[in-house]
Structures are given as C-alpha cells and as structure tokens.
N, C-alpha and C positions, 0 to 999 in steps of 0.2 A: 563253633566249628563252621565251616568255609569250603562248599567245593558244591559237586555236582547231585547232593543229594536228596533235593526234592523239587517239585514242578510247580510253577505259580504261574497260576491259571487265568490269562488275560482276555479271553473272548468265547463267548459262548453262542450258539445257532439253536435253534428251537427246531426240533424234527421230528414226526409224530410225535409229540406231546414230550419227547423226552428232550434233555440237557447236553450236549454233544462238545467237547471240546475242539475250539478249532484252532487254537494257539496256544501255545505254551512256552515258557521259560524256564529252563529247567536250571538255572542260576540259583544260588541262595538268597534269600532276599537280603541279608547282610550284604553281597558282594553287588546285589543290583543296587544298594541305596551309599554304597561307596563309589563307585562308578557315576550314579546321579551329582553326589557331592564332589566330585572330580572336576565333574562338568560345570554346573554351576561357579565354584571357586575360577577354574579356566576364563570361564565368559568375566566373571566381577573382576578378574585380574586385566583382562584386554578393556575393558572397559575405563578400568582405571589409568591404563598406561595411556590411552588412546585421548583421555582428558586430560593427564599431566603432560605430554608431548605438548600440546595447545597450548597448554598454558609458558611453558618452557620457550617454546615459541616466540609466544608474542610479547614475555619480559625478556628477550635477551638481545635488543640492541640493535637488533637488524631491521630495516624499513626500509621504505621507497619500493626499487624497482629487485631490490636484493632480498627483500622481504622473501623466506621460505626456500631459496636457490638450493638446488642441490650441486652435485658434481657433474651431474648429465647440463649444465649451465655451462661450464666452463669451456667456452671454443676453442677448437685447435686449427690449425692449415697443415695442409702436408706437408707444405715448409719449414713449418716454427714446431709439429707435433712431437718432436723428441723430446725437446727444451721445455715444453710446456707438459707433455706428459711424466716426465720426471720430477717439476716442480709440486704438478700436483698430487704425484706417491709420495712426496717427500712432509708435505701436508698433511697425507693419510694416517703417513708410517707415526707425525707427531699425534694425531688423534688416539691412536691407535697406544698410545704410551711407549713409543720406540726411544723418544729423547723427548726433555720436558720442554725446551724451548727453540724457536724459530723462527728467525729474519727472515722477510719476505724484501729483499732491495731490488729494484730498477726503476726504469723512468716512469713518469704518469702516463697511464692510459696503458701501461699492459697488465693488469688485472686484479692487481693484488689485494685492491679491495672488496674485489668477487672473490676471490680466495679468502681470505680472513671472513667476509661472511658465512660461505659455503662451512666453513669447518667450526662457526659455530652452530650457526644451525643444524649440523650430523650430529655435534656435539648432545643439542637439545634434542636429538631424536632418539638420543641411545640413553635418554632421562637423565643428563648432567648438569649442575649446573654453570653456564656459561654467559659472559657477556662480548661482546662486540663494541667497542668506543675508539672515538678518536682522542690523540693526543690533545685535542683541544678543549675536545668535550668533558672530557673527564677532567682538567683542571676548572672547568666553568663551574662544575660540581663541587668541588672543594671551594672556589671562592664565593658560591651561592648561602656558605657558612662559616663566612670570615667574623662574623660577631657571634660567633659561638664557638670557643675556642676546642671546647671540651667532641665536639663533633666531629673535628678532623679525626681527629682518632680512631673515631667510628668507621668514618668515610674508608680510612684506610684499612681497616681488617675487612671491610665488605668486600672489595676489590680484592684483597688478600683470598678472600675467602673461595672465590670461584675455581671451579675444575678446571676449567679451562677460560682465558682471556684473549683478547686479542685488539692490543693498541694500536691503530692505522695514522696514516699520515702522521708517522712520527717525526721531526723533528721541522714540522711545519707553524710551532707554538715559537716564543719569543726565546724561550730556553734562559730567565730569570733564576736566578739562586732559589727563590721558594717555589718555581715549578722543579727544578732540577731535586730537591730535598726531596718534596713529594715522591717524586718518582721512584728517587734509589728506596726510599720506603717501601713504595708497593713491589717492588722489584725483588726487595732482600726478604721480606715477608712471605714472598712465593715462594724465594728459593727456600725458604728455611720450613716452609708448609710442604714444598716438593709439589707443585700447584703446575701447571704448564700454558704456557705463555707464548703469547704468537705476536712478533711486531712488524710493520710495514713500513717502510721507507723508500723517498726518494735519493738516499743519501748511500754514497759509497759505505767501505769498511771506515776509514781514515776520516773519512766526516762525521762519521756516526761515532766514532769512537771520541773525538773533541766533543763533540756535543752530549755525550752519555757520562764522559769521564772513564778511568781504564777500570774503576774498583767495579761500577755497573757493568763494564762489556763484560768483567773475570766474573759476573756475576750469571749472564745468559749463558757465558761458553758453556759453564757447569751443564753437563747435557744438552748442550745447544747446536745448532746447525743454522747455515748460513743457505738460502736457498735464490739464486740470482735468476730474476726473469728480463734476460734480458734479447729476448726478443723485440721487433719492432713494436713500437707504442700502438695500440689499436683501439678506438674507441664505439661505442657503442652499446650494448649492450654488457660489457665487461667493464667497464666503467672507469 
C-alpha cells in the first residue's frame, strides 16, 4: 500500500536528554524510494543523451568553421530576410519529417552549404543518425574500394542507411557512368528505406535534371521540394 500513512523520521535534536523530532516525511517509504529511482534513471538518461549527442556530432560529417552551426548561424539582411527566412523553414519543416527530400539550388556563396550543415547537425542533436558529404567525397569513398568488389555494397546500404543525408556541391564531380550508377543506388535505396535526403546545387532545374537523369529527379520529387536561394551570393562566414 501507498499513500500518506506513516512518518519517516529524518532528523532528530537532543533536548534535555530527550529525542525530539524536527523533520519528518510523512511519505511512504515505497513512494520516497520510487521518486529517488525516478531521479536517478532521469540524471542516467541526460547523461546518456548528453554523450551520444557528441558522439553524433563529431561522426556526422560536418567540420571546419561549420563544425556544430546551428540555425542562430544562418544570416539574414532586411533585404534578402524573407527569401532566406523561408528557405530556412523549409529546411526545418524537412527535419522535422514534413517531405522526405530537398534541393537546395542557387549560386556559390549564398549558404547552402551552411544550410545542409546546420540541419545535420539539429539532426545529430535530436539523436539521429545523420551524415553531411559532398558529391565528391562520397565518391572518393567508394573508389577508396575499388579492389574489393564485394564492399561497394556495403558502402552503399551505409549511406542508405542514415536518417537523414545530405549531398553538397552536387553536380561539381565529372558525372561518369559509375559515379552516375552509384548514385541512383543510394538514391533509390532511400527512397525505398523512406530515409530523407538533402541535396545542394549550383545547378538550375534543367541542369540538374541532365545530369541526374529524369528516373532519379521522379525519384526526389517522391516527397520532395525544391527550395531556391537565390538571393545575392554573400560570403563569409556562410560559406
């Protein structure tokens, strides 16, 4: 039984010679040692979250000056603040599982590779797991095990595998038959995992879409959104 009916006795005062209660709980001790174990489990659980966030962190891709970025990162001008405030709810609303996939298109130097950081890293902080690569890097990865056939494989359900991904400078590689095969790989793997996908280009629709091929674009549409920052190029700390 469980409730208010008896008194556990935590402090006692010495006074003329006798035993004097000066505090008491009048809790069950059932109810005071599930309350303890409440707390306890609460602390080991921030604990735990507060070490796998680090760790999440520091495997998922992001480095340099982007290393950790949040959203309070991403500069606006009173100018450009609608275009760029929109761009980046439309980023959120992908985190957030609103659609699974997202172009990021306009010229270098207005953000988008602060963007595609930024939302892996909220990614890593809400415990997902997520990566950050560029289109070029990620093929360097696959040709780093070109004498080991049987690894591509690998390679590609790993990439498959993430919560969230997010390819940058896409269509900045040579766009080779065996980078282009790769790709629609990890591409259809996600779609068919439901996995969501962030990509970044300098490349219009009609560019991107020759260089994807139309079976990968019918592939991103599937929940996808096209988000254009095409605001003035600005560099500096947005990269």
């Amino acid at each position: 039984m469980h409730g208010l009916y008896s008194s556990l006795v935590i402090g006692y005062r010495s006074e003329d010679g006798r035993e004097v209660v000066i505090e008491e709980d009048k809790r069950c001790h059932h109810c005071v040692r599930e309350e303890e174990e409440k707390q306890r489990q609460h602390i080991a659980y921030e604990q735990y979250k507060e070490k796998r966030i680090t760790e999440l962190l520091a495997d998922n891709g992001v480095t340099g000056i982007f290393e950790g970025v949040g959203y309070d990162s991403f500069i606006t001008d009173p100018l450009q603040e609608p275009g760029k405030l929109h761009v980046r709810g439309m980023v959120m609303a992908w985190l957030s599982g609103s659609f699974r996939n997202i172009i990021l298109s306009g010229k270098p130097g207005t953000g988008k590779t602060l963007l595609a950081s930024i939302a892996i890293n909220e990614a890593s902080r809400i415990m997902r797991p997520a990566l950050y690569t560029t289109e070029q890097k990620l093929y360097r990865t696959f040709r780093a095990v070109l004498q080991y056939p049987e690894k591509e494989g690998q390679l590609v359900k790993q990439f498959a595998a993430f919560d969230f991904l997010a390819i940058d400078e896409l269509g900045r590689s040579a766009g080779t038959e065996y980078e282009a095969r790769l790709l629609a790989e990890i591409i259809d793997d996600r779609y068919k995992g439901n996995k969501a996908t962030l990509f970044s280009t300098n490349m219009n629709h009609e560019e991107l879409t020759a260089y994807l091929g139309d079976n990968v674009i019918r592939r991103i549409a599937v929940s996808g959104r096209r988000a254009k920052c095409d605001w003035p190029p600005y560099r500096g700390v947005q990269g």
